[in-house]
N, C-alpha and C positions, 0 to 999 in steps of 0.2 A: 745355461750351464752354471752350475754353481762349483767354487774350489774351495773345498773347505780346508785346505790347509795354507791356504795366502790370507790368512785373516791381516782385515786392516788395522795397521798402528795408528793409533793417538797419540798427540801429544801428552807428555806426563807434564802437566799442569800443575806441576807442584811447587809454591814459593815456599824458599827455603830461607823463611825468614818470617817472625811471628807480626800480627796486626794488632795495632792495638786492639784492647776490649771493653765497648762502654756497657755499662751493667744497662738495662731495659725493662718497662713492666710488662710483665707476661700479661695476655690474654687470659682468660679463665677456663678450665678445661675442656678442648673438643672430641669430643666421644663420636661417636657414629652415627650418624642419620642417614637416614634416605631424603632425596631432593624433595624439594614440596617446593608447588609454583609460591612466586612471589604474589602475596595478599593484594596489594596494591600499586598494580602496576606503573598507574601517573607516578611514583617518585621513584621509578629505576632510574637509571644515568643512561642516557643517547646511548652510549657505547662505552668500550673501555680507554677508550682515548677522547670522550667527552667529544667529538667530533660532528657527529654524524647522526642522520636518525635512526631511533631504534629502530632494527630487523627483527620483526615477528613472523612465527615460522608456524605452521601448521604440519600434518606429517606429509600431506602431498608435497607441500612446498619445498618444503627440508630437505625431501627425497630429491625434488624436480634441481634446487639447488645445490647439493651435495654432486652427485649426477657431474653436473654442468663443468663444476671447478675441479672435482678430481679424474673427471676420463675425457675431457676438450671433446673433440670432435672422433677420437676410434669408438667402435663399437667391436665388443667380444666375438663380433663374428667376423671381422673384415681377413682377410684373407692374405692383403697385402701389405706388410709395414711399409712404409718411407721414412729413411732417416735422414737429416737435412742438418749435418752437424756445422753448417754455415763455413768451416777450415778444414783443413785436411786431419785427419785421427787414423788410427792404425789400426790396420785389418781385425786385429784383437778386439778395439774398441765398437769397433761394428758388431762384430759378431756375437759381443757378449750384452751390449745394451736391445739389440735383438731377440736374443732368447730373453730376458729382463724384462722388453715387454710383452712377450708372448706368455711370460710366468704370468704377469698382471692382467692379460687377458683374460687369464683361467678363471679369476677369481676376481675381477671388477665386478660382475654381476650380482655377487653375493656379499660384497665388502659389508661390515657391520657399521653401519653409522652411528649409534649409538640413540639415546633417546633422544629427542625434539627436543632443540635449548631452549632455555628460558629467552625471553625479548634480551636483544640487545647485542648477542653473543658476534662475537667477531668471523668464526669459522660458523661456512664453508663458504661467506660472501666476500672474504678479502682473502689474500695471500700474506703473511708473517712478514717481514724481512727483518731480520735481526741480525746488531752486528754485538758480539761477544769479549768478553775478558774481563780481567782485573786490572784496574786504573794503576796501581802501585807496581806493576812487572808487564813491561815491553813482550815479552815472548810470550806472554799467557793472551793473546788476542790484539782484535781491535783498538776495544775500551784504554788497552794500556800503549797499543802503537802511536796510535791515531791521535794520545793529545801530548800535553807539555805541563808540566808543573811549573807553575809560577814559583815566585821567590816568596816567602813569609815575610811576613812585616810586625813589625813590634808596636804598641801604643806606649805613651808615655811612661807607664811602670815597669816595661820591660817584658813585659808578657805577650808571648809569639801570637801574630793573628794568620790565621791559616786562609791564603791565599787560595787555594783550590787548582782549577785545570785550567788550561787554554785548548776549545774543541774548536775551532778553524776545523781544521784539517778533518777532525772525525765528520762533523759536520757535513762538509760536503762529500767527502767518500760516500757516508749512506745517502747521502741523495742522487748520488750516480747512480748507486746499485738501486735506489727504489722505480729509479726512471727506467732503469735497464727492463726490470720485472714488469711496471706497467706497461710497457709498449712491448714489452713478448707477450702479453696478457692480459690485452685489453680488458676481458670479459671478467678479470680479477682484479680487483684495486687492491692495493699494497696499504698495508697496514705496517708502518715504521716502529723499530722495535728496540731499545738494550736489554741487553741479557748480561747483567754483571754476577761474576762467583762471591755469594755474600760469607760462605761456608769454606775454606781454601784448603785443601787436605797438605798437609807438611809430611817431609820424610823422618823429623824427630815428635816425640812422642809428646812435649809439653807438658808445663805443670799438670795439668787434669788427663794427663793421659789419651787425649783425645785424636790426637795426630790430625789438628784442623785450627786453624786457626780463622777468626769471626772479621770480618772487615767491618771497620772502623764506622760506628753509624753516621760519624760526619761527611764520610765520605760517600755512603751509601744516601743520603738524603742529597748531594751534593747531585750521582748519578742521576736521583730522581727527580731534580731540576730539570738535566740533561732533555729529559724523556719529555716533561712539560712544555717545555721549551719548544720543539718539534713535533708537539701534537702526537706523541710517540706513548707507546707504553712502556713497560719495564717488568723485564724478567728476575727474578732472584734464585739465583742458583748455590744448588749447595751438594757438596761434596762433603759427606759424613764422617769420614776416616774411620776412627773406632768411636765415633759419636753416633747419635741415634738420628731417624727423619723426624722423628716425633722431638726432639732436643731440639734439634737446630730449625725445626718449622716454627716453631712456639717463639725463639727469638723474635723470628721477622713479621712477627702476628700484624707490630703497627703500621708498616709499609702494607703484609696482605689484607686488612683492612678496607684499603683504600683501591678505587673501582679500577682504577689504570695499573695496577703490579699484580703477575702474574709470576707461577713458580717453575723453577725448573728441579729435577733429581738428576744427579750422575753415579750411576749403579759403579762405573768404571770405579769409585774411589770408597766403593761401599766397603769395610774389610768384618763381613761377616762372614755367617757360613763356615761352606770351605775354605775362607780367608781368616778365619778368627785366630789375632795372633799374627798378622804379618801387619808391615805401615805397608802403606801407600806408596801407589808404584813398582811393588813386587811383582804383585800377579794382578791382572786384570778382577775388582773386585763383582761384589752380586750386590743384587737388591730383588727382593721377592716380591709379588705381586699384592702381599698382606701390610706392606709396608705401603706403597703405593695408593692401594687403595685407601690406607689412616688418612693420609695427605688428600684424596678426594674426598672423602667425608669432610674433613675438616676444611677444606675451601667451600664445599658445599655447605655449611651448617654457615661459614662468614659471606656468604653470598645470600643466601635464605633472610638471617638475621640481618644485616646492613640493606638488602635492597640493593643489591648490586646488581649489573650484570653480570651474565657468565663467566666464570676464571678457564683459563688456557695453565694447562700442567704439562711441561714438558719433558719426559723420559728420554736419555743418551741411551741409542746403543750401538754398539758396533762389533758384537757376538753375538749368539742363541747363548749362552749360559751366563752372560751377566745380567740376564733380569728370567729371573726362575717365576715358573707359572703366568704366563703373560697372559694366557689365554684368562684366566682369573681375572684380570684387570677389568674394571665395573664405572666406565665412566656414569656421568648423572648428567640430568637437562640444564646444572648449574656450574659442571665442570665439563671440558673437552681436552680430549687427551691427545697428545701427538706426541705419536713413539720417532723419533729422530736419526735419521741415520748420520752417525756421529765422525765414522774415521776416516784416516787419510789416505790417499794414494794418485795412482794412476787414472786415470775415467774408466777403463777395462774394470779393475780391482772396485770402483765407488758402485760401479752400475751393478757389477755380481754381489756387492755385501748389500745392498737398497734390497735386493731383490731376494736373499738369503734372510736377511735379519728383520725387514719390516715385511712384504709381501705375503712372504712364507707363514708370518705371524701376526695379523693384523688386528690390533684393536681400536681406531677408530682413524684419527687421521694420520699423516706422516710427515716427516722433516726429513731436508737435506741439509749437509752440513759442508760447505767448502772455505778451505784454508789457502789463503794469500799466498802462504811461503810453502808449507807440504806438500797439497795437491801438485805443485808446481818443481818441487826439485830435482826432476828427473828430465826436465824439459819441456813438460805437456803445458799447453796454455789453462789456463782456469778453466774450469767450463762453465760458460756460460746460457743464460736465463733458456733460452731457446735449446739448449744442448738437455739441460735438467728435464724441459717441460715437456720431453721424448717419453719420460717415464708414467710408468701408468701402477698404482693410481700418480696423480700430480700429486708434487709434496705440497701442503699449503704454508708451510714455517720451512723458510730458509733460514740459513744463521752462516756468520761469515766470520773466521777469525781470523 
């Protein structure tokens, strides 16, 4: 059952306060291409977390693989669900995460996986975990709960040396949650992840009119220690305002570059369209599937050219009309896409929009998105690794803020 008129709320993500801006050399212009394998496979990278060995996929494989991590053990014809929400949940929660997978039943058999990845690619052999935010604001996520700003220190001129974070604490959170996920899901190894907003949409418009302000590349290079550090990869997410994806991707060219950073889009902050003319946080914004696909091509052509492995591109959504033309969406065997179920609520309300806004529209894998303080303010416990991995298909990129 779906209710389309209890759409789920997001957090408005909006720091209301500018980031510094360090200028950066562009990349040189990515235009659109089609994937083409890589020439020489000896110098792709293990993985994108330089980990592991590369996984080479043929199409049986892919398929035999694909299969595996996103439908566990139901088959489209079983007859009978069993829900095993491990604590007590409410008739409502039964009964909607029930029809939720009876929807995903319809339509496992024919899910589009897209084309066979290049050596190396992370999905469909690991599960995501990522934990989310902006290091400079406590409410925008993890990345800004979870650590501590040291004290700045001066050198003998007088000139501030930037101390950075203390991740203790984030640290081990995601390691709870990575253990939580491997041992609900043996058969998926977790792939440890940040997803910091490199792009941060603001409610005043800014010198350049852009209603977005860029985080600080010291601090951005700092995150991407973080990731190093933990064998982890790194998301960079950007939230456009009345800036462009093709603007704000071209910033982050020298971090996408490099084999371990991966991108994220948040349509929610897109203000085109029907939005052209309002800031950020008015109305839930758009982003088109024309735009989307710029950002595939163009990780594809830096994937092609460097000899990377596969890039993972991450789509927010949490309506049918914040990302127009989905069906359009065109992943390549050098990009993999995962449309992400993004908002908050109840476990009733999370399982009916999963199952409304990805299910219903599926272009290759999916994301779950749960929030520490949101999901949780009406009472409900989080839901947890086992409660999620009910849903069919499986999401393979969780993300936690």
């Amino acid at each position: 059952m779906i209710h389309p008129r209890t759409t789920l709320q997001k957090i408005q993500a909006l720091a209301f306060r500018s980031a510094p801006i360090l200028a950066l050399a562009f990349a040189a212009s990515c235009g659109r291409s089609k994937a083409q394998p890589v020439s020489d496979t000896s110098k792709t990278k293990a993985d994108s977390a330089n980990g592991n060995v590369a996984q080479t996929y043929d199409s049986a494989t892919y398929r035999a693989a694909f299969d595996s991590a996103t439908k566990g053990k139901i088959k489209s014809t079983d007859s009978t669900i069993i829900i095993d929400f491990g604590r007590k949940r409410s008739q409502r929660d039964t009964f909607t995460l029930r029809a939720a997978i009876r929807n995903g039943m319809k339509r496992i058999d024919t899910w589009p996986t897209g084309p066979v990845p290049l050596p190396g690619a992370i999905l469909p052999g690991k599960r995501i975990v990522a934990f989310y935010g902006y290091p400079l604001e406590k409410r925008m996520g993890a990345l800004g709960e979870f650590v501590k700003r040291r004290t700045d220190t001066k050198d003998s001129t007088g000139k501030r040396i930037y101390a950075g974070y203390d991740t203790d604490s984030l640290f081990k959170r995601l390691d709870m949650a990575v253990k939580e996920w491997n041992d609900a899901d043996p058969s998926t190894p977790v792939q440890p992840a940040f997803h910091v907003i490199a792009s941060v949409a603001q409610a005043d418009s800014g010198k350049d009119g852009t209603y977005r302000a860029r985080i600080d590349s010291v601090v951005l290079e700092e995150v991407y220690g973080w990731a190093v550090k933990k064998n982890a990869i790194l998301f960079v997410d950007v939230q456009v305002g009345r800036s462009t994806v093709e603007r704000e991707v071209r910033r982050l060219m020298p971090w996408l570059n490099r084999p371990n950073v991966h991108l994220g889009l948040d349509p929610e902050f897109s203000m085109h369209y029907s939005r052209e003319g309002l800031p950020p946080g008015k109305k839930i914004g758009v982003m088109d599937a024309k735009e989307i696909n710029w950002a595939i091509d163009t990780l594809t052509r830096i994937v092609n050219e460097k000899k990377l492995p596969p890039k993972v591109l991450i789509v927010h959504r949490f309506t049918t009309p914040m990302v127009t033309n989905s069906d359009a969406i065109k992943p390549t065997s050098a990009v993999q896409v995962v449309m992400n179920m993004d908002g908050w609520g109840q476990p009733w309300l999370k399982f009916d929009s999963y199952s409304a806004y990805e299910v219903l529209h599926p272009v290759q894998f999916t994301g779950f998105k749960l929030f520490f303080h949101n999901d949780t303010k009406l009472g409900d416990a989080l839901l947890s690794a086992k409660e999620v991995l009910h849903l069919l298909p499986r999401p393979l990129y969780i993300q936690y803020q």
